[in-house]
C-alpha positions in Angstrom: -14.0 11.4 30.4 -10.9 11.6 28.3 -8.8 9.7 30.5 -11.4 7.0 30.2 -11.6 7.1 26.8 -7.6 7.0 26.0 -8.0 4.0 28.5 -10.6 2.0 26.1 -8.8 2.7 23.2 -5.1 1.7 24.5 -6.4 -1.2 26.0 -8.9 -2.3 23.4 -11.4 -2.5 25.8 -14.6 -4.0 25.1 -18.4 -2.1 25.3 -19.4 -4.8 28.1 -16.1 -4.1 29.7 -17.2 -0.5 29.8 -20.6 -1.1 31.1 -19.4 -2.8 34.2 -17.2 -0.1 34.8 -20.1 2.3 35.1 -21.5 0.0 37.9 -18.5 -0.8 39.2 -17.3 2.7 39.7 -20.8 4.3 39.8 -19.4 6.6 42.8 -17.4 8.5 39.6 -20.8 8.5 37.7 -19.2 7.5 33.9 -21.2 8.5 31.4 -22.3 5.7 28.9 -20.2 5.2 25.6 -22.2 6.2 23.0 -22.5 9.7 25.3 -18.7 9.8 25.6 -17.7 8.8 21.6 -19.9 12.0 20.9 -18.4 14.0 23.4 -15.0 13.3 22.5 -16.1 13.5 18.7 -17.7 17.2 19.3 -14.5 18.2 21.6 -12.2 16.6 18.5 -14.1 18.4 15.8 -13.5 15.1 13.3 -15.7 13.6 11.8 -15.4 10.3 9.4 -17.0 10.3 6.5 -19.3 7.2 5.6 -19.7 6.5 1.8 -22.0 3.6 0.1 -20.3 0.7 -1.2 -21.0 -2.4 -2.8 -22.9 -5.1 -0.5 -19.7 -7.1 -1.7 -17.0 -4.6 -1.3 -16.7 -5.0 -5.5 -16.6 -0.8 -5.2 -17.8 2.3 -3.3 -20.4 4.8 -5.0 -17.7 8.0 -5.3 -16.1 9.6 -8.2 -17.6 7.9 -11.3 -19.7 5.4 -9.7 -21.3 8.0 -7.5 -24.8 8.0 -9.8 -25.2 4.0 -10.3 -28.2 2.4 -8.4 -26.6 -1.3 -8.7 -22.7 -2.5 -8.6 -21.7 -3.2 -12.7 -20.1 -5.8 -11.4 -22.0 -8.4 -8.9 -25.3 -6.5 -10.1 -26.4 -5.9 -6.6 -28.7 -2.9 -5.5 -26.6 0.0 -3.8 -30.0 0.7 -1.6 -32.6 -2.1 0.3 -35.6 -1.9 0.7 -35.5 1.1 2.7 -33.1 3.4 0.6 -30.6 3.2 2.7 -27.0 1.7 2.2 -26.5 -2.0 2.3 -22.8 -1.1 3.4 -20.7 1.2 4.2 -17.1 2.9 3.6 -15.6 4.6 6.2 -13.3 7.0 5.5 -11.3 8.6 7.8 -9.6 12.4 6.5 -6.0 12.7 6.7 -6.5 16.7 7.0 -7.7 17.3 10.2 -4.7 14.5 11.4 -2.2 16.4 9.7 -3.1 19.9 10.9 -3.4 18.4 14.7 0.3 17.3 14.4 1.1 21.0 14.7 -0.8 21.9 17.6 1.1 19.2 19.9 4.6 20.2 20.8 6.1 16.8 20.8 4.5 15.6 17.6 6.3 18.7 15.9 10.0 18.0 17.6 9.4 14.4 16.1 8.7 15.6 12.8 11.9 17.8 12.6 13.3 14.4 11.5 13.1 15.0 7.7 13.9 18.3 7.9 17.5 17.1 10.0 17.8 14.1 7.5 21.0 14.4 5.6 21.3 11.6 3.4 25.2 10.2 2.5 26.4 9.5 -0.8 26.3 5.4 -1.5 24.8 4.8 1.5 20.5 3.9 1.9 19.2 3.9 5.5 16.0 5.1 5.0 13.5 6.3 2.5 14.7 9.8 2.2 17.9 8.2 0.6 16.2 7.2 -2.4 16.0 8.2 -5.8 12.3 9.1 -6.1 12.9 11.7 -2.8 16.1 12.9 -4.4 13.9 13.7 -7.8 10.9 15.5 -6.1 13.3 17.6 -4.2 14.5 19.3 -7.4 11.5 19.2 -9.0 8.0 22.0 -9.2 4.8 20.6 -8.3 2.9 20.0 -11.4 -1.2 20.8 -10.9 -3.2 19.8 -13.8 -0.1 20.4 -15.9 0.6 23.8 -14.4 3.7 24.4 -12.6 3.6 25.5 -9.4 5.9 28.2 -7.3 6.8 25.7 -4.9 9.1 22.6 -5.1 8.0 19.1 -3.3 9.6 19.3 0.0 10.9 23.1 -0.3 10.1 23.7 3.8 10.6 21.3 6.3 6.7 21.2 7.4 5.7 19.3 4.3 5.3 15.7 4.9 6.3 12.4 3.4 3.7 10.0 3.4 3.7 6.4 2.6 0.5 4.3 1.7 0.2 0.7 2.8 -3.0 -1.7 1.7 -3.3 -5.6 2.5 -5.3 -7.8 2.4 -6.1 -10.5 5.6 -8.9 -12.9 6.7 -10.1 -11.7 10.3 -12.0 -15.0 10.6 -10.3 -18.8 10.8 -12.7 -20.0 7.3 -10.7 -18.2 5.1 -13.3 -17.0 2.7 -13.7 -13.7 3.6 -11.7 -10.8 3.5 -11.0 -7.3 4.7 -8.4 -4.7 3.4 -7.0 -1.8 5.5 -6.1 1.1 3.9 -2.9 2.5 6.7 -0.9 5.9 6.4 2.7 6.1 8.1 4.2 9.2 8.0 8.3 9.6 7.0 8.6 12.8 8.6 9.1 10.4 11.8 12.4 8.9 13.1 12.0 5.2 11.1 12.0 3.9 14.3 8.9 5.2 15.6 7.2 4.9 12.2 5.5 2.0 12.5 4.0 2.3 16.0 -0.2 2.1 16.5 0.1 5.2 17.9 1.4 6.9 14.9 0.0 5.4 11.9 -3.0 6.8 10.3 -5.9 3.8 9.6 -8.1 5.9 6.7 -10.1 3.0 6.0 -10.8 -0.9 5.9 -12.7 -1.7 2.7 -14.8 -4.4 4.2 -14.9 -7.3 1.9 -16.1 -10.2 2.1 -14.6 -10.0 -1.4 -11.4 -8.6 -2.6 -12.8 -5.6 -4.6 -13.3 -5.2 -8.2 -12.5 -1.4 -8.3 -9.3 -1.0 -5.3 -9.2 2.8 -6.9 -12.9 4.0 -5.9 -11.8 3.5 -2.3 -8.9 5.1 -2.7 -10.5 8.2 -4.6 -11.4 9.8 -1.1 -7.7 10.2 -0.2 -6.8 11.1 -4.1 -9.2 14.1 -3.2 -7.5 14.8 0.1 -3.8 14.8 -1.2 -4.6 16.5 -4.3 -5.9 19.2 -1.9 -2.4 18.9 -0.3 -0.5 19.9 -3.4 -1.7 23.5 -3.0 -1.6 23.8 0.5 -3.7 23.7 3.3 -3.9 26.5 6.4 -2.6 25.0 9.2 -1.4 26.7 12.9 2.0 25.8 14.2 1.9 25.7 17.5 5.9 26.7 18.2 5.7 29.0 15.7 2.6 30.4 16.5 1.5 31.5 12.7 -0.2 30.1 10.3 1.5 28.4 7.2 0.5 26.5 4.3 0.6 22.4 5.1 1.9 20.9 2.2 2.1 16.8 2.0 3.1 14.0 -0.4 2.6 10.9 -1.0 6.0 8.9 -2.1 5.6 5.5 -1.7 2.8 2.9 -2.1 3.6 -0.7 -1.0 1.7 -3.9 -0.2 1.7 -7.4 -1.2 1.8 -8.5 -4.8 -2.4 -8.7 -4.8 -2.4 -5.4 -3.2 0.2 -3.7 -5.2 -1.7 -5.1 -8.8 -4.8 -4.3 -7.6 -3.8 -0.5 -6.5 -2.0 -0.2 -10.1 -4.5 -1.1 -12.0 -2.6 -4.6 -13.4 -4.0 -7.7 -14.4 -1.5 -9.7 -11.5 0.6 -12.6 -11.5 -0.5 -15.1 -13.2 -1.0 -13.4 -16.4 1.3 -13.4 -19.5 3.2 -10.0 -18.0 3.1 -10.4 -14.3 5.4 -8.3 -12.8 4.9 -4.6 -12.3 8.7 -3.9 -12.3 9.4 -5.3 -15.9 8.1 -6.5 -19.2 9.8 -9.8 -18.7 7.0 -12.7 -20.3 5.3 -15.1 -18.9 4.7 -18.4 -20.9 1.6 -21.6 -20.0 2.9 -25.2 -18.7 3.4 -27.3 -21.9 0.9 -29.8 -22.6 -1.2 -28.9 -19.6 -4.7 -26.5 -19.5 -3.3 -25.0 -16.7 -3.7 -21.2 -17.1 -1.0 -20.2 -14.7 2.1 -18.8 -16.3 5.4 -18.7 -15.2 8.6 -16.9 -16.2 11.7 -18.8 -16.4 15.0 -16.8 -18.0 15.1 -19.0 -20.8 12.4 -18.8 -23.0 14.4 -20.4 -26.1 12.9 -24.4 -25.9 9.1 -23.8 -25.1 6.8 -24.6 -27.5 5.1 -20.9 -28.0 8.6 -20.2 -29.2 9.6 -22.9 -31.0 6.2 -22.6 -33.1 6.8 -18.8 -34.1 7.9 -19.0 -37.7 9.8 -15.3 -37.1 11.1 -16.0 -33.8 10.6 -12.4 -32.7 10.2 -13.3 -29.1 13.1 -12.9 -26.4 14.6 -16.6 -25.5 17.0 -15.2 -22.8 16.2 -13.1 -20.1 18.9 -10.9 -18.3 18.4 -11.5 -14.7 20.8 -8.3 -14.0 19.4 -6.3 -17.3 15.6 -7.2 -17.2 13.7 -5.2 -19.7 12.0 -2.4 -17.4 9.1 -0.4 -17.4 9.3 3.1 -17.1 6.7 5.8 -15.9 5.8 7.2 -19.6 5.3 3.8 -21.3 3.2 3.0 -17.8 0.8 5.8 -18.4 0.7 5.4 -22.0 0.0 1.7 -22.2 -1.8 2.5 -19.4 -4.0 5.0 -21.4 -4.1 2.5 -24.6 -5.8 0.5 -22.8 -8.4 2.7 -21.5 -9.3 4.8 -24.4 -9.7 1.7 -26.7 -12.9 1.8 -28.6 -13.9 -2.2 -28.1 -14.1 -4.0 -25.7 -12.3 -6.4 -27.3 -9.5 -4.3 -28.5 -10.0 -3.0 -24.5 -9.0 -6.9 -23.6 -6.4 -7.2 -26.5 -4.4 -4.4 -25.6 -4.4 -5.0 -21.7 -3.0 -8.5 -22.3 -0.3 -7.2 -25.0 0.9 -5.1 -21.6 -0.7 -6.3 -18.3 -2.1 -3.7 -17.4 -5.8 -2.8 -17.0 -6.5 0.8 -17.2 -5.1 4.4 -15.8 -4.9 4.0 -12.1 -6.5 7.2 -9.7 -3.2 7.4 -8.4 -1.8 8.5 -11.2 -2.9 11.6 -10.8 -0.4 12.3 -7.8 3.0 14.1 -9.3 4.9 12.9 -6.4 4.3 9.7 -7.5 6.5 7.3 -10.3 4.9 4.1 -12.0 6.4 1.5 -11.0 9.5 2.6 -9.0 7.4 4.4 -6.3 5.5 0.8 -5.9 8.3 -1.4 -4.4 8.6 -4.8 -3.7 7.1 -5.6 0.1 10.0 -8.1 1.0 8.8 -9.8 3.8 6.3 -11.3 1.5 9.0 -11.5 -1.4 11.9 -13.1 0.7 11.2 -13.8 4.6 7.6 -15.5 4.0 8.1 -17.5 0.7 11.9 -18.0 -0.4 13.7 -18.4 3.0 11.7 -20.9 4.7 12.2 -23.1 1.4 16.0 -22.5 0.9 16.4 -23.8 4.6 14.4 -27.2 3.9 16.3 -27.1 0.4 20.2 -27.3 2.2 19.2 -29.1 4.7 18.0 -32.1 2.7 13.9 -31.8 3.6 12.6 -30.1 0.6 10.0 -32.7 -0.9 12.0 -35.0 -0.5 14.6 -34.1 -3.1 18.7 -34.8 -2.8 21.1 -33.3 -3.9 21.7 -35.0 -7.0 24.6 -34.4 -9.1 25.2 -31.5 -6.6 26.6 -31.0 -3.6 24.7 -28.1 -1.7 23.3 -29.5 2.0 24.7 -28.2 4.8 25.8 -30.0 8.0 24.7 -29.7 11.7 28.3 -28.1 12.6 27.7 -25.6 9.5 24.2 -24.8 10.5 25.4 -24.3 14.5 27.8 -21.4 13.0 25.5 -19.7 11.4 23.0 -19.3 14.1 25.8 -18.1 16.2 26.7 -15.4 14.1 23.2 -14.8 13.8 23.1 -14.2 17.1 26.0 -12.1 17.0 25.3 -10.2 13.9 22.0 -9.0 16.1 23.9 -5.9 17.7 25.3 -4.5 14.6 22.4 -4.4 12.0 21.5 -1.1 11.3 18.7 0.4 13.8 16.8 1.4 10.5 15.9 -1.8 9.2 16.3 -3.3 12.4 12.8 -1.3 13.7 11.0 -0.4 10.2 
């Protein structure tokens, strides 16, 4: 029965699939698949946990919304007719995964990586080289203000983890979307970190909208890691003792929707769109378009020509932007939050961009905004690259080069794949693979 089931689920598999391979192979006498998920579920000893949510995915019924009969925002009943949920959550604990990584001798010689990891000074290969992990590692875990005994990452069983939430239409109309909520784990060689057979899925919040409240899904694992902080009794199976599982979450990284959505901001097109900095955003000119952009020089728009005092900054810095920092985060964060109007609630967020305290804020291991970094395939692979090519090579809306003199020639471009091609066997095997 198990080797059937580990078949299904490598394979993907589909139910009809299955029930022609109990007729098929009757000789063997399969058991059906709804006998098999529960016998594989009682011999696991996990169990997912299903929580009401919003009929449109606006927010799940945990935490502060666990008491309220209809969504605040679409107005939609939680229950039908019935009293059951209209839809559901499912939340998958990262616990029991954790715990199990300890009973299985491979998992636990792969997990010896960040313990091994020594890092080199100037040099970043992978995420244990960075600033953030170089912090925590000096630094006592802070509970509800109280300092702990331990330090993050004291003993190498305590694990690194790294959140990831996009996201993506699953149907060709594109109105309707789905966001997975995926765990990788940095105690992992980076080159096996992002395989399906080691990532953690904990959740899809299940659209068809993008939700209102990204934080009430998340509260589940909140509870979880906050649980993780103290420590958790686990068994080591090499060892064979018990020890206290300790994990921590260091990273958080999506698209830019995801990434505003997760820190509570107001996003992109607003008048302070990026989460990195407090660079400003001005409208079009002479347009009702609502969009704002943010060009380095600031010094010739209107909105600045028309300020009498002139207060606002006309140059940006490109290489000394003015950035935010995790106090004025959390404090602008709380401004915001703890205003007593509405109104003053609205002024205040669009002074700073920011919407309210975000549940994972309440995570020590984490830093607002530095632990929140820029997803660059979306940043420079997806958008920038494809355009710079059609820019140089003279197909870019149809513009020339003008006064310039920037296009690049067949012979050029016939060099560069070449040592593109070359270059292939010598980039680093951790960015090569994560």
């Amino acid at each position: 029965m198990l080797r059937m089931f580990s078949l299904k689920v490598e394979e993907c598999l589909l139910e009809e699939t299955w029930s022609k391979m109990m007729h098929t192979f009757h000789h063997h006498n399969i058991p059906s698949l709804k006998l098999t998920k529960a016998h594989i579920e009682f011999l696991a000893a996990y169990r997912p946990v299903a929580y009401d949510c919003c009929v449109n995915s606006c927010i799940c019924y945990v935490g502060p919304h666990k008491m309220k009969t209809h969504c605040p925002y679409c107005k939609e009943a939680c229950k039908n007719s019935n009293g059951h949920a209209r839809k559901t959550f499912t939340y998958s604990p990262i616990i029991p995964c954790l715990k199990a990584y300890f009973k299985n001798h491979e998992m636990i010689k792969h997990m010896k990586y960040r313990g091994d990891f020594i890092s080199e000074p100037d040099i970043i290969k992978d995420i244990l080289d960075s600033e953030n992990y170089m912090r925590l590692k000096k630094e006592y875990v802070m509970i509800g203000g109280i300092k702990q005994a331990h330090k993050f990452f004291s003993d190498d069983s305590e694990i690194a983890l790294g959140l990831s939430l996009d996201g993506f239409c699953p149907f060709k109309r594109h109105n309707q979307t789905c966001w997975p909520l995926i765990i990788f784990n940095y105690n992992l060689p980076p080159e096996i970190w992002f395989l399906l057979c080691y990532i953690l899925c904990i959740g899809v919040i299940p659209g068809p909208q993008k939700p209102k409240d990204a934080d009430s899904f998340a509260y589940p694992l909140i509870l979880e890691l906050l649980e993780l902080l103290h420590g958790i009794a686990a068994f080591d199976a090499n060892q064979n003792e018990l020890f206290a599982l300790h994990a921590y979450l260091v990273t958080v990284f999506g698209d830019i929707l995801a990434i505003s959505m997760i820190m509570c901001m107001k996003g992109h097109n607003t008048i302070f769109p990026c989460h990195m900095c407090m660079i400003k955003g001005v409208q079009v000119p002479d347009t009702r378009n609502t969009t704002h952009y943010v060009p380095l020089y600031h010094a010739n728009h209107p909105t600045v020509l028309a300020l009498v005092d002139n207060v606002e900054i006309s140059l940006y810095n490109a290489a000394d932007l003015p950035l935010r920092t995790h106090e004025q985060f959390l404090d602008q964060a709380r401004h915001v939050q703890l205003a007593p109007t509405g109104a003053e609630e609205q002024c205040h967020a669009k002074a700073c961009g920011i919407k309210g305290i975000p549940v994972l804020s309440h995570l020590p291991s984490l830093s607002f905004p530095s632990s929140f970094p820029f997803n660059f395939m979306h940043l420079i692979w997806e958008n920038l690259l494809p355009n710079l090519v059609l820019l140089w090579t003279g197909k870019f809306k149809g513009l020339d080069e003008g006064g310039e003199s920037y296009h690049l020639g067949p012979g050029v471009w016939e060099a560069i794949g070449e040592a593109t091609k070359d270059l292939g066997s010598t980039i680093p095997a951790a960015y090569a693979t994560a």
